[in-house]
MMTF fields as JSON, N, C-alpha, C and O atoms, coordinates in Angstrom:
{
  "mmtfVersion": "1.0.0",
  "mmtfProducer": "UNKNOWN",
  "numBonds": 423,
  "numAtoms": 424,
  "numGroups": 106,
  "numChains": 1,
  "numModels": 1,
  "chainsPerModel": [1],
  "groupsPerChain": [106],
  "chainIdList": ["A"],
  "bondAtomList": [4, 2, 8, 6, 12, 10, 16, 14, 20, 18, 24, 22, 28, 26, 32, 30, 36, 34, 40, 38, 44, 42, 48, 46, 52, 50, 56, 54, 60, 58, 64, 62, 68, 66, 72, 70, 76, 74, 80, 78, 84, 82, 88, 86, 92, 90, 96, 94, 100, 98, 104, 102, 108, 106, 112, 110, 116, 114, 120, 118, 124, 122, 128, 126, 132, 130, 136, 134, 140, 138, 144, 142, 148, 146, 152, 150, 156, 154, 160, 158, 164, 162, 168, 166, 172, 170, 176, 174, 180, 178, 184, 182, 188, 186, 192, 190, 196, 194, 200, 198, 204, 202, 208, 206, 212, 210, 216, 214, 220, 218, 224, 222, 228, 226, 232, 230, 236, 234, 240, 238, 244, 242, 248, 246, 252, 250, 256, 254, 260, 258, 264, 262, 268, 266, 272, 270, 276, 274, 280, 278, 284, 282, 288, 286, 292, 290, 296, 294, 300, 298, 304, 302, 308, 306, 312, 310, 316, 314, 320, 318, 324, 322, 328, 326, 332, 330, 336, 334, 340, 338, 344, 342, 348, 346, 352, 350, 356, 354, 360, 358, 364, 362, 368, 366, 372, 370, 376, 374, 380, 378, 384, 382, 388, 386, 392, 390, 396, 394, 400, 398, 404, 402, 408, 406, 412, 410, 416, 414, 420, 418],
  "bondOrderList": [1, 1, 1, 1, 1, 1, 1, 1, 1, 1, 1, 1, 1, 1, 1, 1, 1, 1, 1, 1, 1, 1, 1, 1, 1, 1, 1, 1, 1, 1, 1, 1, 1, 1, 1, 1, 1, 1, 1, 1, 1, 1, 1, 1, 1, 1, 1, 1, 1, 1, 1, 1, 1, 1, 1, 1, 1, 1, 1, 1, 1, 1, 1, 1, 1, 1, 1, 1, 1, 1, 1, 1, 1, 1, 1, 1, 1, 1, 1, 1, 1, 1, 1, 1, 1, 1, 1, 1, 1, 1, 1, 1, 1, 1, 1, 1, 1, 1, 1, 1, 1, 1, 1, 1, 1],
  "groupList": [{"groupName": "UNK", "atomNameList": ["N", "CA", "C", "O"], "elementList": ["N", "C", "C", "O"], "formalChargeList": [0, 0, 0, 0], "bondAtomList": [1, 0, 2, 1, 3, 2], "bondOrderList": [1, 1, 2], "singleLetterCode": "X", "chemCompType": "L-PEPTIDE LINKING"}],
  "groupTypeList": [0, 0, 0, 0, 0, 0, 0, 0, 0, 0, 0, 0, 0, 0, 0, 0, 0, 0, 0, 0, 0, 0, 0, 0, 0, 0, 0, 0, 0, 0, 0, 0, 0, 0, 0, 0, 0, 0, 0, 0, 0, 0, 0, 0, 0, 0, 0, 0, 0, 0, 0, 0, 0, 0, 0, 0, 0, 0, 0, 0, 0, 0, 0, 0, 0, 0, 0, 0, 0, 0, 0, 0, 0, 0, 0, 0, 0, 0, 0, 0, 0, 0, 0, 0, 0, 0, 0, 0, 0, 0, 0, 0, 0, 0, 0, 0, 0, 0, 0, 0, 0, 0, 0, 0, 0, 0],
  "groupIdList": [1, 2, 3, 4, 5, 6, 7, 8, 9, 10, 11, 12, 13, 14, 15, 16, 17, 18, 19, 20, 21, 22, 23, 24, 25, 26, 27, 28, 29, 30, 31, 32, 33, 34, 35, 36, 37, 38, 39, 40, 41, 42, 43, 44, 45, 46, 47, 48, 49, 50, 51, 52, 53, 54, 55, 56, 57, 58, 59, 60, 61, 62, 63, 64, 65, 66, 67, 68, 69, 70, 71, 72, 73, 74, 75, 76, 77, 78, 79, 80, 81, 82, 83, 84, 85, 86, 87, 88, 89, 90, 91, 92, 93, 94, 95, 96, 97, 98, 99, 100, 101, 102, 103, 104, 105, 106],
  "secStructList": [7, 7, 7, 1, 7, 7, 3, 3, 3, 3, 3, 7, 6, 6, 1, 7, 3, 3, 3, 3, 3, 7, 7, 2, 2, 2, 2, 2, 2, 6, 6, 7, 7, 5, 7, 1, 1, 1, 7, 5, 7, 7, 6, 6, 3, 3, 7, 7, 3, 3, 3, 3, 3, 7, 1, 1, 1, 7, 7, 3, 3, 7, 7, 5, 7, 7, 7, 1, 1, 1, 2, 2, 2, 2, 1, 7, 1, 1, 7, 3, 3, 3, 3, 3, 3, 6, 6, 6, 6, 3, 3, 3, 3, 3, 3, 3, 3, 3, 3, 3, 7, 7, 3, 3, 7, 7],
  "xCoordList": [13.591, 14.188, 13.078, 12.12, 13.18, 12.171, 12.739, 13.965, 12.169, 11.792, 11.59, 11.642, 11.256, 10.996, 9.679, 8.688, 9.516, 8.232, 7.055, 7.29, 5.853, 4.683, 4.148, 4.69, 2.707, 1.949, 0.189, -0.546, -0.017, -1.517, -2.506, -2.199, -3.703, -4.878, -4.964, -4.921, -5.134, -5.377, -6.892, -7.262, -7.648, -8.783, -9.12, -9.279, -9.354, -9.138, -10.925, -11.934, -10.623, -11.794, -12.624, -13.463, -12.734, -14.032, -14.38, -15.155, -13.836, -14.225, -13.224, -13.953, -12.316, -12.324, -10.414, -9.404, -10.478, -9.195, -7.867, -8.203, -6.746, -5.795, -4.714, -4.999, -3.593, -2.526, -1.318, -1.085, -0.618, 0.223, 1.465, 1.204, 2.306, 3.523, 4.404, 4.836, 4.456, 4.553, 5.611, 5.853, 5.944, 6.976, 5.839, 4.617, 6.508, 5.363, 5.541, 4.41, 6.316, 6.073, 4.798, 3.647, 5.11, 3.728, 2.672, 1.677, 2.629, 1.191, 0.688, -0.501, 1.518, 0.854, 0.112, -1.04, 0.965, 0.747, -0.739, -1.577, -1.21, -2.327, -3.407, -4.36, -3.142, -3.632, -4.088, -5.26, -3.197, -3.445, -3.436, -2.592, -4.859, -5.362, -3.981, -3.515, -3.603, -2.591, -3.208, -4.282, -2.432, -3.21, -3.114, -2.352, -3.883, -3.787, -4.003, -3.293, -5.172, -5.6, -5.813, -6.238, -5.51, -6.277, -4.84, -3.647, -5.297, -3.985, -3.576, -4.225, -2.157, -1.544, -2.263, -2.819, -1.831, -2.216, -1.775, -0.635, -2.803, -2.641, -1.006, -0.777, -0.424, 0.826, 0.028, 0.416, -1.119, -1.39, -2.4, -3.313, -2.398, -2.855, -2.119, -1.34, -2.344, -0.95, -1.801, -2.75, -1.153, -2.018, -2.234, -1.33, -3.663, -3.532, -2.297, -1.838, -1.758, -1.255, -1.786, -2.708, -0.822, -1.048, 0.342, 1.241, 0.739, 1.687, 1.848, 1.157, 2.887, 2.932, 4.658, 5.742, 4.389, 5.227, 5.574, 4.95, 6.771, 8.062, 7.583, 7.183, 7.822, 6.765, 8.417, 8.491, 9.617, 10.395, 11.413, 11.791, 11.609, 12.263, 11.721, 12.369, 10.123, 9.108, 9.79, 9.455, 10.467, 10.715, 9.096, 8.331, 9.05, 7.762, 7.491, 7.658, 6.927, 7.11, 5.525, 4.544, 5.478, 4.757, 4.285, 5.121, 3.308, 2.789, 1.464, 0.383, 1.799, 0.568, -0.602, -0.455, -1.963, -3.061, -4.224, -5.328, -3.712, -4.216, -6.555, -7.366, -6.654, -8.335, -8.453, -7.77, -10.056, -10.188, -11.219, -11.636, -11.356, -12.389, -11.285, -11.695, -9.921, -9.447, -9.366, -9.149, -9.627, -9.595, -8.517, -8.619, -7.514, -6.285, -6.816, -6.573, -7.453, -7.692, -8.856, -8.805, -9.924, -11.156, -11.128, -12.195, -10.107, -10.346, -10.295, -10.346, -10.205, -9.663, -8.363, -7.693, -8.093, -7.013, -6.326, -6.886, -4.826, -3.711, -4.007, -3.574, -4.677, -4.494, -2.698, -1.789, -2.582, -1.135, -0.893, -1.76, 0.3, 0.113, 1.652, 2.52, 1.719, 3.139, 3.926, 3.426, 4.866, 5.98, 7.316, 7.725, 7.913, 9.406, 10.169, 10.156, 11.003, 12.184, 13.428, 14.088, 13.693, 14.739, 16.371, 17.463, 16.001, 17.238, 18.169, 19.384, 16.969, 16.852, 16.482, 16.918, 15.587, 15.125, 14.344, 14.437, 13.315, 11.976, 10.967, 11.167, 9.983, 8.293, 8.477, 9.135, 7.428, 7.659, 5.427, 4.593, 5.516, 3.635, 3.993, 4.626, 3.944, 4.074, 2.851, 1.881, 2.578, 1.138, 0.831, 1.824, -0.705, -0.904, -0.745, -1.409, -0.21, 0.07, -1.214, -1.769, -1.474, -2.478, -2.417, -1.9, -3.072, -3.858, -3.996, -4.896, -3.176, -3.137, -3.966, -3.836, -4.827, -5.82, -5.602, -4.679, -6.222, -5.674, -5.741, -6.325, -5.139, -4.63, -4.693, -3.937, -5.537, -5.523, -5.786, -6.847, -4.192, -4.189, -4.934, -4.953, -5.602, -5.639, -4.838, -4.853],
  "yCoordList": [0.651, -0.123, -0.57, 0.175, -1.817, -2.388, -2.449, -2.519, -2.437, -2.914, -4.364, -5.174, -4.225, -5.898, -6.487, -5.788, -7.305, -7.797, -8.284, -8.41, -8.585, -8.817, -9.55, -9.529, -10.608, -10.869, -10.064, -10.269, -9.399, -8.897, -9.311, -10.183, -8.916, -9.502, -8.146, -6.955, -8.925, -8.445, -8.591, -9.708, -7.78, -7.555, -7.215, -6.049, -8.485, -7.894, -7.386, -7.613, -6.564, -5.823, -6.449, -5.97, -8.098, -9.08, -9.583, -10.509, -8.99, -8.936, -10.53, -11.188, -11.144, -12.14, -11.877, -11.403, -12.237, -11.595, -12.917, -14.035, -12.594, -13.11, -12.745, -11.824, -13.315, -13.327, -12.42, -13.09, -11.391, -10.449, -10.35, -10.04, -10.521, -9.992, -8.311, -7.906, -7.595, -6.507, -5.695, -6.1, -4.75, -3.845, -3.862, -3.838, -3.904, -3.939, -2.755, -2.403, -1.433, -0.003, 0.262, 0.376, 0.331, 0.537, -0.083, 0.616, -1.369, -2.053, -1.196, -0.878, -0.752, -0.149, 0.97, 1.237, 1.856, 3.287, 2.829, 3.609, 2.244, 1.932, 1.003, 0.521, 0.806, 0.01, -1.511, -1.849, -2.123, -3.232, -4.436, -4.516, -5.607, -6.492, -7.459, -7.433, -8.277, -9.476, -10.461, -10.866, -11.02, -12.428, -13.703, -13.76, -14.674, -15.585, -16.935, -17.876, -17.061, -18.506, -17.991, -18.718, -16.902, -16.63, -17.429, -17.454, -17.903, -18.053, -17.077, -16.032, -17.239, -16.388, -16.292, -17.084, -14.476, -13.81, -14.217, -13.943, -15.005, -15.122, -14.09, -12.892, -14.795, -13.747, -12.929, -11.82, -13.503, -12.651, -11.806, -11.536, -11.274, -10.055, -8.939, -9.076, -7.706, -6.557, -5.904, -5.353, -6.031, -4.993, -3.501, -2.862, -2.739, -1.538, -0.846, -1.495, 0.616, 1.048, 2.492, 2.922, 3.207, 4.756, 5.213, 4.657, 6.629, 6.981, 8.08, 9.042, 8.093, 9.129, 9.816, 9.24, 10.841, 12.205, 12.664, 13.227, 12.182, 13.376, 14.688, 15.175, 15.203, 17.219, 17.53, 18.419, 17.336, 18.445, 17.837, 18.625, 16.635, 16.144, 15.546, 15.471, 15.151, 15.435, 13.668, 13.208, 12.991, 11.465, 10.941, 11.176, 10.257, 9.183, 8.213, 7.64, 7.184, 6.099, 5.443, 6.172, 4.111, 2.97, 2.36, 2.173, 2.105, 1.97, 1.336, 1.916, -0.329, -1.254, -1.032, -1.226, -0.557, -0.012, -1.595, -1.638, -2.751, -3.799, -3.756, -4.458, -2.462, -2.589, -1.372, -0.38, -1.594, -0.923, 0.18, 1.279, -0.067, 0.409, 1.754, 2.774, 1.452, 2.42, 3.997, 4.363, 4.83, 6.018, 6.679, 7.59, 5.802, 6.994, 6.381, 7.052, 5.217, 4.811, 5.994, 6.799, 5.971, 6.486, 7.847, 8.409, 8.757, 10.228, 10.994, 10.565, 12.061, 12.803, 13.677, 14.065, 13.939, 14.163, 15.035, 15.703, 14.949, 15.389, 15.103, 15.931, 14.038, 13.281, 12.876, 12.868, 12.549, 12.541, 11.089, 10.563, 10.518, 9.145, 9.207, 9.408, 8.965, 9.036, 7.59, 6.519, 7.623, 6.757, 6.784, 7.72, 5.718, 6.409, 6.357, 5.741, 7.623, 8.368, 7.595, 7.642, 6.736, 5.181, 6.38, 6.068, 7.654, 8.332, 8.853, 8.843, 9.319, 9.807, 8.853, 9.083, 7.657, 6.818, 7.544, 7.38, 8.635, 9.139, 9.181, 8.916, 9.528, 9.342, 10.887, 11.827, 10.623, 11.99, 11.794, 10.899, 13.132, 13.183, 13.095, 14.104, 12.405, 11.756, 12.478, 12.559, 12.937, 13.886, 12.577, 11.853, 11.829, 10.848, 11.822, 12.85, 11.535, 12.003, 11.594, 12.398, 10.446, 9.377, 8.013, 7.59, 7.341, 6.079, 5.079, 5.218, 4.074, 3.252, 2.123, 1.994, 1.138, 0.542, -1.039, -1.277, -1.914, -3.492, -3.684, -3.003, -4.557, -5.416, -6.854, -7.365, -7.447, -8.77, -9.166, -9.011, -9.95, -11.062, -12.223, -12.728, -12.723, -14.354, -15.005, -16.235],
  "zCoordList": [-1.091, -0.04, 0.891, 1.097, 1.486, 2.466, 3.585, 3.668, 4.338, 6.138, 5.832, 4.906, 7.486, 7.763, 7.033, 7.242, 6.449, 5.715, 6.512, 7.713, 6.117, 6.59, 5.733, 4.628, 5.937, 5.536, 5.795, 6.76, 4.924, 5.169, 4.402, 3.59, 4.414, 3.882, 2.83, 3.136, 1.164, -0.106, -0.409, -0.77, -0.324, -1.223, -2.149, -2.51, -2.903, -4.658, -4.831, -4.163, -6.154, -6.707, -7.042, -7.804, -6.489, -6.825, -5.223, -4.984, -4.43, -3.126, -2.902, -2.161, -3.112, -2.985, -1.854, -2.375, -0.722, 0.166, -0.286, -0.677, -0.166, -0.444, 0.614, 1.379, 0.739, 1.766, 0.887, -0.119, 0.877, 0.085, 1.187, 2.349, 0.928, 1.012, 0.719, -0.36, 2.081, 1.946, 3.306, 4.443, 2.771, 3.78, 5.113, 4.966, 6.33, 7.791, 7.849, 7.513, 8.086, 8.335, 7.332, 7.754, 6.147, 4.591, 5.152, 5.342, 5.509, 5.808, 7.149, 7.12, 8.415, 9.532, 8.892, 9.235, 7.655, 7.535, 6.601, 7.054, 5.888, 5.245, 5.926, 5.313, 7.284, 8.108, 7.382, 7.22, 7.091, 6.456, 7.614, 8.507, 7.358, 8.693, 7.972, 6.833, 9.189, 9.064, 8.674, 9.121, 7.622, 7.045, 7.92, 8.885, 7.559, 8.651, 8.174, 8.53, 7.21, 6.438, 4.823, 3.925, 4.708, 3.436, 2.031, 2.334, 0.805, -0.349, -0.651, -0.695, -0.983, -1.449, -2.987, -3.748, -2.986, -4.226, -5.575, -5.951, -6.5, -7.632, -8.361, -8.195, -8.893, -9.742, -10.735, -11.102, -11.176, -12.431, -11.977, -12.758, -10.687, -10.092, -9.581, -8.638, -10.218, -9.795, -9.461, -10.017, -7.768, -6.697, -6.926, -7.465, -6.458, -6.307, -5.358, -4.418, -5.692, -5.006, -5.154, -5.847, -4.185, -3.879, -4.095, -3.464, -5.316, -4.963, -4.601, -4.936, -3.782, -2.208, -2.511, -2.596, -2.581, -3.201, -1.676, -0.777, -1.829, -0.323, -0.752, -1.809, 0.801, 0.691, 0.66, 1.509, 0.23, 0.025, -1.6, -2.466, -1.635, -2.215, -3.89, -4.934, -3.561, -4.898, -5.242, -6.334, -4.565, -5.11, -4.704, -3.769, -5.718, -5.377, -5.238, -6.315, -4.11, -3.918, -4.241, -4.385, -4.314, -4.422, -3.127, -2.244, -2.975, -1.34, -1.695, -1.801, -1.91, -2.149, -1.191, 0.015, -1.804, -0.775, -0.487, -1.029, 0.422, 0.215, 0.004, -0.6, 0.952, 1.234, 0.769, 1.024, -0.472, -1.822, -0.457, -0.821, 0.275, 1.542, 2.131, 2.686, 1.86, 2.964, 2.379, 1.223, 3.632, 3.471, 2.321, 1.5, 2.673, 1.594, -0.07, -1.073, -0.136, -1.667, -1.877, -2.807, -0.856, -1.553, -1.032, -1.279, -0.255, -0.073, -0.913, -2.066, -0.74, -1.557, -1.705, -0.748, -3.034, -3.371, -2.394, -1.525, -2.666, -1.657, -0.052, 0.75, 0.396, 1.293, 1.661, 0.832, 3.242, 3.498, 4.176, 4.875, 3.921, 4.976, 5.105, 4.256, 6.463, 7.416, 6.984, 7.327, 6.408, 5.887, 6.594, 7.281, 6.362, 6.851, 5.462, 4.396, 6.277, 5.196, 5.49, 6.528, 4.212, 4.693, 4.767, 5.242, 4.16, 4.214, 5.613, 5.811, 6.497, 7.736, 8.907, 10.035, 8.619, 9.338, 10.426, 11.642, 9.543, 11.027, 9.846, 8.661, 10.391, 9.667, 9.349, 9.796, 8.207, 7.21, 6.586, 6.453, 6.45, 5.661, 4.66, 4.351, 3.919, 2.38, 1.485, 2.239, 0.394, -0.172, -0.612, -0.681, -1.067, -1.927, -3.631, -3.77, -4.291, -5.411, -6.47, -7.219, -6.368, -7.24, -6.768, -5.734, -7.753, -7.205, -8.277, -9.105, -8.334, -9.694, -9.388, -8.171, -9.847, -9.335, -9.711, -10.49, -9.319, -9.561, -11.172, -12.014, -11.273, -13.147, -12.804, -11.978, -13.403, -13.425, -14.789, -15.395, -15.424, -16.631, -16.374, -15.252, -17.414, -17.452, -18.296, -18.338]
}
């Protein structure tokens, strides 16, 4: 389920930034910069994400990580990032579970 949407800045793994479409709570919690002039993201690019495991419930979510720079992509493991729980509607420490990395078709 989503929140209100956003536009942020995508940095793909050729350094090259793009404009992405994304949940605005997810983009604050990954500190993702707001896009402004950049094109929208090629379709045949499937963004990195982080997936982030509820500490009681073990559901796992998808949480597009737009900058290959940010702490929760490059820390280390069982790192935590504050999400909201769409069940309860309050912020919850989410564990990073793993880390699936960009795919680009031609």
């Amino acid at each position: 389920m989503a929140g209100t949407m956003a536009r942020v800045v995508y940095v793909s793994d050729n350094g090259t930034s793009y404009s992405y479409h994304m949940d605005a709570s997810n983009a604050t919690a990954v500190g993702a910069a707001t896009a402004t002039t950049e094109p929208d993201k090629p379709g045949r690019t499937h963004v990195r994400y982080l997936l982030a495991r509820h500490p009681t419930t073990g559901r796992e979510r998808r949480i597009p990580c737009p900058d290959p720079a940010n702490a929760l992509w490059t820390g280390s493991p069982g790192a935590t990032i504050a999400l909201t729980d769409y069940n309860t509607n309050s912020s919850v420490n989410f564990t990073v579970a793993g880390r699936i990395g960009e795919r680009r078709f031609l």
